[in-house]
Structure formats: C-alpha cells, structure tokens
N, C-alpha and C positions, 0 to 999 in steps of 0.2 A: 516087705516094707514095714519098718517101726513106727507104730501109730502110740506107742503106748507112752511117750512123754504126756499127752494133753488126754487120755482115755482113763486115765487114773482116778480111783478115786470116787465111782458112779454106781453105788450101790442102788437098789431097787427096794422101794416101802409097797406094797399092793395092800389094795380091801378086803378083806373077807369077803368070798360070793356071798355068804346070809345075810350081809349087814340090811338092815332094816333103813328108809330113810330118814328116820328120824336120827339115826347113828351120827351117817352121814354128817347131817346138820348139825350134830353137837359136834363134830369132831374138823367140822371147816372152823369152828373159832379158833383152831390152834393151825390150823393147814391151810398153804396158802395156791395149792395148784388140787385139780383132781382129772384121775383116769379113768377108764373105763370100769377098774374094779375096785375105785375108791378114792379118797385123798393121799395126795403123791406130797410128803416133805421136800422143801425147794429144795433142797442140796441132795434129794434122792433122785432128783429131775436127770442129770448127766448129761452125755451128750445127746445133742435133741435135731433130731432132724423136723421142722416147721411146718416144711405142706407137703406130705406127701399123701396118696389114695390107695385105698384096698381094691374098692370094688366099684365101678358106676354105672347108672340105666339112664341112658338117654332119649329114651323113648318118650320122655315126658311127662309131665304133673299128672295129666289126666288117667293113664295107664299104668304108671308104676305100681310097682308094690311087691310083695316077699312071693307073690306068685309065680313071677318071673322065673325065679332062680332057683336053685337047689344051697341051700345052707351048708352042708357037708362037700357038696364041690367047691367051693368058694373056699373054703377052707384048707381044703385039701392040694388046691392050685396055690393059695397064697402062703402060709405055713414055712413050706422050703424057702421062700425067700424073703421073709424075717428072720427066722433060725441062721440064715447066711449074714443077714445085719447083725443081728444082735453079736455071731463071735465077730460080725468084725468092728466092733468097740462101741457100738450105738448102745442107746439106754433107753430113747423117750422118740414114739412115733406118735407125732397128729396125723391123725387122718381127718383131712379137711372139706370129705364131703358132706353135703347137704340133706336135709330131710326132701323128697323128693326127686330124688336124683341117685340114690342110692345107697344113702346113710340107712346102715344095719346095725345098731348097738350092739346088739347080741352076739353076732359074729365077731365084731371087735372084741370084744368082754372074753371068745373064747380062743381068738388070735392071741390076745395078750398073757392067757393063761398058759397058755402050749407054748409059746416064744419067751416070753420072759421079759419082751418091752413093756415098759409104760406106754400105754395108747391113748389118745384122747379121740374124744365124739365133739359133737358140733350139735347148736341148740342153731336156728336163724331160716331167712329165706333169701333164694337165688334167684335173683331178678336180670340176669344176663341171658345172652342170646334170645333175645328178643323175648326176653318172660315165658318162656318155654316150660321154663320149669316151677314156675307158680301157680299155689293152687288156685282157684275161683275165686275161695274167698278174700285173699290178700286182696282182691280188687272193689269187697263190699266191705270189710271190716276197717274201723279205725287204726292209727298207729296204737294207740292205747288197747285197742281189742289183740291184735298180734301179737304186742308185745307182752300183754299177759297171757300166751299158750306160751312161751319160752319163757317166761319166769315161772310157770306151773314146772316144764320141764327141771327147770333150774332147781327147784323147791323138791320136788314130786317124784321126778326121775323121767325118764322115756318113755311112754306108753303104760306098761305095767312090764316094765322087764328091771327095774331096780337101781338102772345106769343112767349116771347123770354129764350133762355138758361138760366138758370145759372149757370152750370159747365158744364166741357168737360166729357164723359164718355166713356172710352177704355176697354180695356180687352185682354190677353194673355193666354195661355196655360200655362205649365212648362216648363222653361227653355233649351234649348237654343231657343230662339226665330226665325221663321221663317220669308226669306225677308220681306214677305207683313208686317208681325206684325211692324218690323224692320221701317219701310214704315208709315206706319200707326200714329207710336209711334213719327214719324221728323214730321210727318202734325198735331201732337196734341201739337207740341213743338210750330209750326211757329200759328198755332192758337192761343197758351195762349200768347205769345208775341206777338200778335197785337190787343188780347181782353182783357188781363188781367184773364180769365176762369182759375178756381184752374181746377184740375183733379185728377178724382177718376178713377183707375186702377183696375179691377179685375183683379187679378194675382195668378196664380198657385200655386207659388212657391217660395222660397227666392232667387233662382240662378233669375229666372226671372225677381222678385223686383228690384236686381242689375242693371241687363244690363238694363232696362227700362231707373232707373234713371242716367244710365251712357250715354245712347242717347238723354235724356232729356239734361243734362247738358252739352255735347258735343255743343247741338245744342243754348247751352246757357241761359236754363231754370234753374231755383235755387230748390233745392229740395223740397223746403215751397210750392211749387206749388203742390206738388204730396202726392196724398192719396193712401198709400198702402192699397187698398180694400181687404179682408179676409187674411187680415196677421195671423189670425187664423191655415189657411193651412201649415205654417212654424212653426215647432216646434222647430227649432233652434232658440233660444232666442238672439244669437251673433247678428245674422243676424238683427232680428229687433233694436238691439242696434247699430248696424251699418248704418242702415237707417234713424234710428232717427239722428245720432250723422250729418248724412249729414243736416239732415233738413226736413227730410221728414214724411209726419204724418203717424203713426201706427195706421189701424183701424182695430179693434175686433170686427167683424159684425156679427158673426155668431151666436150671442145668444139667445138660445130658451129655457124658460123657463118650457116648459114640458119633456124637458130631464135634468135630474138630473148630468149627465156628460158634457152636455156644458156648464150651470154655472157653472160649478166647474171650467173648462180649461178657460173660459173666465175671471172670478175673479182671477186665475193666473196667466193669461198675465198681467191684470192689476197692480196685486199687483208690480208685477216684475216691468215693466215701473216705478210704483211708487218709488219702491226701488231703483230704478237706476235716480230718480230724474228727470224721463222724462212723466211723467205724462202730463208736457207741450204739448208735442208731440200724446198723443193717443187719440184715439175715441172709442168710440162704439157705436152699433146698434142691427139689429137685422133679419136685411133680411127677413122681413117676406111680408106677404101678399098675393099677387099671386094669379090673376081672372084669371085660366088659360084656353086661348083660343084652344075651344074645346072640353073643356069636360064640359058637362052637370051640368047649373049654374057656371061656372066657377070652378068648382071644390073645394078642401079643400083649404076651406079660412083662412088663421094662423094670428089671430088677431094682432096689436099692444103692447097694453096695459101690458105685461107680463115686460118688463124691468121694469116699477115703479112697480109694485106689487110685485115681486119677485128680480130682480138681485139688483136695487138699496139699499133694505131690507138687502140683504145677502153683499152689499159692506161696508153698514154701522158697521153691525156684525163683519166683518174685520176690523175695525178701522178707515173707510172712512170718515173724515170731511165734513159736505154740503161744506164748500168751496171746496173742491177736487171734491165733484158729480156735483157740479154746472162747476166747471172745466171743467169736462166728457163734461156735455151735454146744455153748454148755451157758455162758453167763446170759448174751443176748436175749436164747430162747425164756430160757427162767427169769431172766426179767419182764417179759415182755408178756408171758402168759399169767402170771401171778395172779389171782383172784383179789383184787383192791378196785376200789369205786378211783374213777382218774376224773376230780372236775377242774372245769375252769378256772 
C-alpha cells in the first residue's frame, strides 16, 4: 500500500543526551514541542500517532516502581515494534502513560534513541479506576502543592534522569467527579498556565468531559488545551459537538484493527466531526501496546502499525482526502501538543 502522498516530508530534530537543563530552557524560547531527548521543531513533529503506550504496572500507587521490571526486557520486547512503526511512515510516538502506573523516562529516552521516533513523556496524576493509582499524598496536598512537583518537573526534568514532559496526563472515572479528581483537575489547570503543557484527559464519560472542562475554564484554562482522551466511550454525538464547538480536541483512540467493530465506530465518529466541519478539532490513535508488568514477557503486546494498514485504507474508501488524513495525524497532533499558555 502507498502511504507516501501524506508521510512526506517528516524529518526528525532530537536533543543531545548531555544537554544540561538549563539548555533545555534556553532552547524552549525558540521550540515549541519537546521529547524525550529534547526540543522537537513543530514541522519536525510529522506524522504523530497521540495516545499510544510502551509499558504499564497496574498493581498500583502504592507498589509500583522500577523494581518491578527489568529495563533491558522492556526494551528489548518493545524496540521491534517501533522499528516496524517508524518504516511504516510514523515520526512522533506519545506515550501517554502516567507517573505511577508505569511511566519510565528512561526507557522512552532510550526507545526513542534505538527507533528513531520522537517520543513524548507525561508530567500529571491518574485519578481513574477508582484512584488506584494515586499516590497518598494527592489526597493531603493542595492543588497548588501538586501542581508545583510538575512544574518542577516541567522546569528540572524527571527525577534526575535529564528528561522532560511534554504534556500533562490526568484521568477521571464517569461522571460526577469525585473531590480529589475535582482537586487534581485545578493542579492540571495551575500547571498548563505556568508551563504552557496541552492536556490529555482520560475520561469516562461525556457528563465527565463537561465538568473537566468547566473547571479547567473556571480556573481560566481555554479549552484548545484539553484533549478529550477516548471520546470513543460517549456515544452521544451532541456531546462531542459540544466540546469541540468550546475548543476542545476530540480524540478517537480506541482503534484496533483486529476487531472489525471498532474501525467501523471509529470511522463514524470520524466521518461525523467531518460532517460537522470539525475535523479541525479530532484525533486519533490507537491505545495500543502495553509491556504489562508482571506477566511473563510483558504479556500480549498489540503492535502499532495497524492504523496505516488498515483504518487509514478504510478512511480513504470513505472519501478521505490525504489532505484530511494528513489533518488526522501530522497538522492536528502539532497543533494540539504545541507548548503555548491557552487562556480564557
């Protein structure tokens, strides 16, 4: 299959591993995205695949940690199937896991070295599945206490391994949202307004989507900041035309190409935003991957690759101009990750 009308074009800028963080910081006044191994030139972004995962522990806040796991297994499992992305036209992987839950800088920093993707990390906390994966203190510290360890991050880098966020990453239940989330949701607010960090939300629900963005903007965040993570889960279509018409990005993440009913519901939503003239507005991805810690070799590893083989195939078959898939997953994503303060 010919991918290369909309894959043109998508060269790669990486960081120096020595860069120091003061570099860094002199070098975000000209650069307006960063990966794991530095500041990424928007037009070096390319095609960008949104939410996908390397590696996750679910065992929980209180258990986690680099104990778990072998660093060179992880590696050595996931490696072959970015090397399969990257030739087939990809240029820029987020990996949109959390601190707590299985975000490893390091490994991303030396995935992205060995592959040749742009990778991004995640600065935030995950306050879904029942706050499972939050630590203690998110429940004694203020919004303002939280949200300045992610702006240290943002500043300072990750622990002491050099690598720094590029976006904030939260998460919610279904609606109505519980204090802490409530909590969580003003310290992701006071974060993007003093980093610029977009934010990707898993979310439940459409009632959830709402009140997010209605504390986001309370606290004087603009909706352009916020990425409705698996707006899949609302099958009310209103709802996502209501989020978009605020400003907020619509992403369809949940697409897997070996079940024959989620391209179908994914190429729906699509068409619809399309039809509704908000194409501008959506993403998609594909939430795959997953080295899951603890089960033997990380368990069932759900390749990449499947969106160009198949969904992007089946959008064109629908009537999808490369200028609209190049929309999907080269303009969309670089807009939407951009390092810029979005206020009210």
């Amino acid at each position: 299959m010919n991918r290369r009308t909309f894959l043109q074009g998508t060269t790669i800028l990486t960081g120096s591993v020595l860069m120091m963080p003061s570099v860094i910081m002199a070098q975000r006044k000209s650069d307006s995205l960063i990966g794991v191994q530095g500041p990424i030139k928007p037009n070096a972004l390319g095609v960008t695949l949104i939410h996908e995962h390397i590696m996750a522990d679910f065992i929980g806040a209180a258990e986690t940690g680099t104990h778990r796991y072998n660093a060179d297994q992880v590696v050595e499992k996931a490696l072959p199937y970015l090397l399969e992305l990257k030739k087939a036209g990809c240029n820029t992987f987020v990996d949109c896991t959390p601190v707590y839950l299985g975000r490893d800088a390091r490994i991303l920093k030396r995935l992205s070295q060995a592959s040749g993707l742009n990778i991004f990390t995640t600065t935030g906390y995950y306050g879904a599945v029942q706050q499972k994966f939050l630590p203690a203190h998110a429940y004694t510290e203020t919004a303002e206490q939280l949200s300045a360890r992610w702006v240290k991050e943002f500043r300072q880098g990750i622990d002491d391994s050099g690598i720094f966020p590029g976006l904030i990453k939260t998460s919610v239940d279904e609606g109505p949202l519980p204090a802490v989330c409530q909590k969580i949701l003003a310290a992701v607010a006071l974060t993007h307004l003093q980093t610029g960090l977009s934010i990707s939300a898993h979310t439940g629900n459409g009632e959830a989507a709402l009140q997010e963005l209605a504390i986001l903007q309370k606290a004087g965040v603009h909706a352009s900041a916020f990425r409705w993570v698996h707006a899949q889960l609302e099958n009310d279509k209103a709802i996502h035309l209501r989020a978009a018409n605020m400003g907020a990005w619509i992403e369809f993440d949940g697409i897997n190409t070996a079940e024959p009913e989620s391209i179908a519901k994914h190429i729906d939503f699509v068409k619809f935003m399309k039809e509704q003239k908000l194409l501008h507005k959506t993403l998609i991805s594909q939430d795959a991957g997953w080295y899951w810690v603890g089960e033997p070799n990380g368990g069932n590893f759900r390749g990449y690759t499947g969106i160009f083989e198949t969904f992007i195939p089946a959008l064109r078959k629908e009537g999808f101009t490369e200028n609209e898939i190049r929309q999907l997953l080269v303009d969309n994503p670089r807009e939407s990750l951009t390092i810029k303060v979005r206020k009210t």
